[in-house]
ZADO-16741 format. One line per 3 residues: number of its first residue (from 1); their letters; for each residue x, y, z of C-alpha. Coordinates in steps of 0.02 Angstrom, whole numbers, plus 32768, in hexadecimal, padded with zeros to 4 digits. Example, Ala and Ser with C-alpha at 12.3 -4.5 7.8 and 13.67 -1.06 7.14 Angstrom:
2
1) as) 8267/7F1F/8186; 82AC/7FCB/8165;
This chain:
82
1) xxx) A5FC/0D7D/AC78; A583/0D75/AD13; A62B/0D96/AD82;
4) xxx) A672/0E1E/AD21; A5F3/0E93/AD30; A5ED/0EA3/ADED;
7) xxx) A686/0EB1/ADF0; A69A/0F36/AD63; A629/0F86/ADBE;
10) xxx) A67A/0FA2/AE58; A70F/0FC9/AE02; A6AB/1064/ADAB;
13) xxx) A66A/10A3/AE5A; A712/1089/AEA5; A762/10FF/AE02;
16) xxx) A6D3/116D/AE14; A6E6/117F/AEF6; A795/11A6/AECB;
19) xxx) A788/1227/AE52; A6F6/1276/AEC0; A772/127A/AF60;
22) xxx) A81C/12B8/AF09; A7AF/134A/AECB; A77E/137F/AF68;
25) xxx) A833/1381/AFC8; A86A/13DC/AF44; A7E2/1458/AF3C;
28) xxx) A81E/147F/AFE3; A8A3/14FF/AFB3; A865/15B3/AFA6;
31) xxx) A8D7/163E/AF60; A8C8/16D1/AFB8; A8E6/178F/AF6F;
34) xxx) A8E3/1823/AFC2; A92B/18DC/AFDB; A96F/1910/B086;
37) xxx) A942/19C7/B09D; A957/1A35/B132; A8F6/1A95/B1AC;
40) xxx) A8DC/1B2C/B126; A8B1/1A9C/B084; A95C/1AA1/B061;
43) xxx) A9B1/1A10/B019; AA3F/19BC/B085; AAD4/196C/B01D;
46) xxx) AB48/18E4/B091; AACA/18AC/B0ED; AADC/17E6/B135;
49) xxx) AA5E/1787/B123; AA79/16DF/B15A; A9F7/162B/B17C;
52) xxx) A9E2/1621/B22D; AA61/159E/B265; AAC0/1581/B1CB;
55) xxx) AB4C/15DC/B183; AAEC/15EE/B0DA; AAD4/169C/B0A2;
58) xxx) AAEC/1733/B051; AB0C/17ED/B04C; AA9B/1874/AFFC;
61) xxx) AAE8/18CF/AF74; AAF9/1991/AF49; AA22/199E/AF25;
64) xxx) AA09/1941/AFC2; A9C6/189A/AF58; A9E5/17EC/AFA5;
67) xxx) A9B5/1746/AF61; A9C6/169B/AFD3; A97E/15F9/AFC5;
70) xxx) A923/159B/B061; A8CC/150E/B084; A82B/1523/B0B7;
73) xxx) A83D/154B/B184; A8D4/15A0/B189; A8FB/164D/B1D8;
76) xxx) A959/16D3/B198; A9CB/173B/B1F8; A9EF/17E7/B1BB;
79) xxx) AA96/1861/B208; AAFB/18E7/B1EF; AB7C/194B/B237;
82) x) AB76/19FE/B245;
């Protein structure tokens, strides 16, 4: 019984470290929402918005909302035409 408990022990902290780290990595995605408006507070619908070096993104729709999701870091990269 003297031998079980150290090692039940470290068992316990080892479940515990692991649940401690996996909550933290993913805790690292943020989802970001915004609204794209012009020079005049106008709202801009078709608007790119891409993460910086990835081709993950999206396009703002007719009220100029957009919703992404980035890890923690990560630029965004906003364009239009016209």
């Amino acid at each position: 019984m003297k031998k079980l408990l150290p090692c039940l022990i470290r068992m316990l902290l080892l479940l515990v470290a692991t649940i401690v780290v996996s909550g933290n990595l993913f805790a690292q995605s943020i989802q970001v929402k915004g609204i794209v408006n012009d020079d005049s507070n106008q709202p801009l619908p078709g608007v790119s918005v891409v993460i910086k070096g990835t081709h993950s993104g999206t396009i703002t729709g007719s009220n100029g909302t957009f919703t992404i999701t980035v890890t923690a870091g990560q630029t965004l990269e906003f364009s239009s035409i016209g």
